[in-house]
N, C-alpha and C positions, 0 to 999 in steps of 0.2 A: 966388808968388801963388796962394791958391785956385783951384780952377778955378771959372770964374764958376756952374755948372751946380749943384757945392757948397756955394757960397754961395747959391744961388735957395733950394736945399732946406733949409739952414740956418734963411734967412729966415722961409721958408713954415713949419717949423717950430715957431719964437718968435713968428710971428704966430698961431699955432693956440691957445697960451697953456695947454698939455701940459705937465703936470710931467716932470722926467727919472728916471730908474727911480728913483734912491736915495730920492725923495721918495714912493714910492709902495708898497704891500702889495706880498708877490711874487707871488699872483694877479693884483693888478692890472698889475705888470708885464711879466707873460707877456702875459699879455690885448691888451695897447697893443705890444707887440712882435710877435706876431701881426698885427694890423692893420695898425701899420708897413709890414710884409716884404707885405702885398697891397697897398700904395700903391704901395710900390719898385719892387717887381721887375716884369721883363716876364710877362706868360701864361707857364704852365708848356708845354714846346712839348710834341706828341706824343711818344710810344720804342715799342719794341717791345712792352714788357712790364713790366709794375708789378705784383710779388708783396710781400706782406708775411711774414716769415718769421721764426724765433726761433732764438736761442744758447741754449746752457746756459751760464750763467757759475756763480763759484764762491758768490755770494749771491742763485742764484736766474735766471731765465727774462730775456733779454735780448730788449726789439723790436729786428726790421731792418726795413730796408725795400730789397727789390730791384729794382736797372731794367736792362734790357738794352737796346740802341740799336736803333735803326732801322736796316734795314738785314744786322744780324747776320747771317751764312751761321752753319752748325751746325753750325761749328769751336767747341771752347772757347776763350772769352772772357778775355783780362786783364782784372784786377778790379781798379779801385780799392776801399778800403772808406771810409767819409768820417764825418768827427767833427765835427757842425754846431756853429758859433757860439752867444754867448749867453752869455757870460761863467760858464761853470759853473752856470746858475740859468735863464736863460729858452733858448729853442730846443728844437724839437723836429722831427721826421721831416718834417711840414709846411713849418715856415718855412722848409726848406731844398730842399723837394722840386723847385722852378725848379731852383736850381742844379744839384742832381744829377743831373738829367734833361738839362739842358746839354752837361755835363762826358759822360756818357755818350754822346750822338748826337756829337758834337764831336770824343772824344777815339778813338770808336771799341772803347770796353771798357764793361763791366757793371760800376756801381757800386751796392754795399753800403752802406747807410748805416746811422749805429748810433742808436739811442735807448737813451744812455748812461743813469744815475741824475744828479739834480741835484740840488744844495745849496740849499735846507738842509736839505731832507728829509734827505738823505744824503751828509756829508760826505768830504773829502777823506780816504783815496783810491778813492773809491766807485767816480766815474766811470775813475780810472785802469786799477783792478782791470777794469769791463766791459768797457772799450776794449780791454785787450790781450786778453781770454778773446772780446770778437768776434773780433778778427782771426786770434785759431788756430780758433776753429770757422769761419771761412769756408775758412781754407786748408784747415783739416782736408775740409767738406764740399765743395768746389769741384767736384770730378768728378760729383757727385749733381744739381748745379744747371746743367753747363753751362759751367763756368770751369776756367782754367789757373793751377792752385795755382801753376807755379813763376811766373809774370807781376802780381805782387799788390806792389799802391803800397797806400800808406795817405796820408791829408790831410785837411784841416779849414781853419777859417776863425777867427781869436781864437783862443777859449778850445779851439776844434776844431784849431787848429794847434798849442797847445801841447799837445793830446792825443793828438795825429799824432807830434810830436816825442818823446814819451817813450816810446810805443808802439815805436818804432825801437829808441831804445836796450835797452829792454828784452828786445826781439826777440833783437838781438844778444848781447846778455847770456846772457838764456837757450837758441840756439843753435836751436832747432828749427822758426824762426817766419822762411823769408827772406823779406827785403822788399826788393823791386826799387828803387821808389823814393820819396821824400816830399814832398808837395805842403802847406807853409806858408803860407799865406795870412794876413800879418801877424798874426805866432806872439807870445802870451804867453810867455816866457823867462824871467824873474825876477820872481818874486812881491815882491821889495823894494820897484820901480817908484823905482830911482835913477836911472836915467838920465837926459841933460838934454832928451829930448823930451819925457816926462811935466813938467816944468817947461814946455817952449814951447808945448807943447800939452794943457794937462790944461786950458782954459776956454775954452769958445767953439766948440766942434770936438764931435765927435759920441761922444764918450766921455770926460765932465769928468770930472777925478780922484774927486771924488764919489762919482758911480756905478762907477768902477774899484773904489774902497775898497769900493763896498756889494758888488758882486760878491764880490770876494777875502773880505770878512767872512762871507759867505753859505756861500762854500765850503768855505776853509779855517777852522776854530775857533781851531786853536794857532798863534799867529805865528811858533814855533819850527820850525813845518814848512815855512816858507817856504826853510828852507835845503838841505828834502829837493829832491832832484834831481828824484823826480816829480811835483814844484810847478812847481819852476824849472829845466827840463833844462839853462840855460845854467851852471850850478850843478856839473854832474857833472862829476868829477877829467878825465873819458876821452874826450870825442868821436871818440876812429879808430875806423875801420873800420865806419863808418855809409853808410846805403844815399845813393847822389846825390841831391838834394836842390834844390827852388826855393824859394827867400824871397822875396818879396813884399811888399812896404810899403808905407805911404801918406806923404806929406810932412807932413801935417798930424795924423798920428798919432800918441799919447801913446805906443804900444808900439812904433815905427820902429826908436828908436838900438836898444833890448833884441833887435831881431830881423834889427838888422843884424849886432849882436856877434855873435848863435848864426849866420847865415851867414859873419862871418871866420873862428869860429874849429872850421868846419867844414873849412872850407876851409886852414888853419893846419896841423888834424891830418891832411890827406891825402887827403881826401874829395872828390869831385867836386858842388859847389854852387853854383849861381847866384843872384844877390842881383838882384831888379829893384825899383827903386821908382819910384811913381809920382808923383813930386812933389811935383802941383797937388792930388791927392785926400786925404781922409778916412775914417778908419777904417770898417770897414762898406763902403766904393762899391761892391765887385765884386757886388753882390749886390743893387744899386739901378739894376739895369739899363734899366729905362721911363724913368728922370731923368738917367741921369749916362749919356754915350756913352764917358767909358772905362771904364765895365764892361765893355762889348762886349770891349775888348781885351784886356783882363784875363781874363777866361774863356778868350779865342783862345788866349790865351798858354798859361795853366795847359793847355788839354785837348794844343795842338799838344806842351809837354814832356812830358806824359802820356802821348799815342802815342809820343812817340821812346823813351821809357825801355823802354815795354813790350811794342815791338816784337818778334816772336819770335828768337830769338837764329840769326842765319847759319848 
């Protein structure tokens, strides 16, 4: 059963009488997705420190946005770096900035957040290319800013978890980039969208297949790329030897079963991964924290395996 909290907001919702993105301009979409996330979410709470700072990627200047936690002594920090929500097309450094600010006082590290490229200005693999070129200029710069290059998670939320997920393997691929550990927050994993929870859930629920397809159209151009792994990481021949890993899902979510597969078959190839789902919720909750009380726990969750991962080594 829904949890009744997500059904309120549902409601409130449909009585608003809001078209859903795919019916809408992608200005306008961003725009009502921004307001969204100030309805949702709790106050951004106090941190130490909010810098806004740049990468060089390989098509040009990357925004970050840096927070340090409350509290911090002037040891170097483990660093999340975090790939926000928004289906490859709306989110940016803002709509995410609650969460990050959370995850950082909470988890006890300085999180990096990235202002990838979005679709359709700039398609697929726009934002893949900026995401991995943030994450080596963060390790590369870490010691400059205050952080402990060998302690660096990367995570995201949606289309941010599925950017968190390929970032890993490409990490390890390319050998020069370790990453401690990955924080998925009901991860996009296959661009096909076969699974049978996009069927249980593609109407009625907070991401109708609709706007999944207008998203995925936005992003991606060639349908043929849905089979490249850095669309759909659940796609790649190779999952060992990837960093530990939490998956997180919602029961009422169209991308559930696709991001429980990527945690079996994480955990299949040898990898240490835990799978939590939250049953009663809908895609989006963790981040609808003034409406929904289990975001509350959902953050708890994510920042408490965040400190255990990047704890400094005994």
């Amino acid at each position: 059963m829904l949890h009744p909290q997500a059904r309120a907001l549902l409601d409130l919702m449909d009585q608003s009488g809001l078209p859903p993105a795919h019916e809408l301009s992608v200005p306008e979409a961003r725009a009502f997705f921004r307001e969204r996330v100030r309805v949702v979410q709790s106050p951004p709470p106090a941190v130490a420190e909010v810098r806004n700072l740049t990468a060089d990627g390989p098509d040009g200047v990357i925004p970050l946005r840096y927070y340090r936690p409350l509290g911090a002594s002037g040891a170097a920090l483990p660093i999340l770096v975090y790939y926000h929500g928004g289906g490859w097309v709306l989110g940016d450094l803002d709509t995410h900035d609650a969460m990050c600010r959370e995850l950082a006082n909470r988890a006890g590290c300085a999180v990096v957040a990235v202002d990838y490229r979005r679709g359709p200005e700039h398609r697929f693999p726009a934002a893949v290319i900026d995401c991995i070129a943030a994450a080596r200029w963060v390790h590369e710069h870490a010691a400059e800013i205050g952080l402990d290059a060998s302690r660096l998670a990367v995570g995201g939320d949606s289309a941010g978890g599925n950017l968190a997920a390929v970032v890993s393997i490409a990490a390890r691929d390319g050998g020069e980039l370790p990453i401690a550990f990955q924080l998925l927050i009901y991860p996009a994993t296959d661009m096909h969208c076969t699974a049978p929870s996009h069927a249980e859930n593609g109407q009625g629920y907070m991401l109708p297949r609709e706007t999944l397809a207008w998203f995925i159209r936005h992003y991606i151009a060639d349908p043929v790329q849905y089979a490249d792994w850095r669309a759909s990481p659940l796609l790649h021949p190779d999952l060992s030897r990837l960093p530990p890993a939490l998956v997180l899902t919602a029961g009422f979510d169209p991308l559930r079963d696709e991001a429980a597969a990527y945690a079996k078959r994480l955990t299949a190839t040898g990898n240490r991964a835990s799978y939590v789902l939250f049953a009663r919720q809908m895609h989006g909750f963790v981040s609808m924290s003034r409406l929904i009380d289990e975001a509350e726990t959902a953050i708890a969750l994510c920042a408490t395996e965040l400190r255990r991962a990047l704890r400094p080594a005994a």
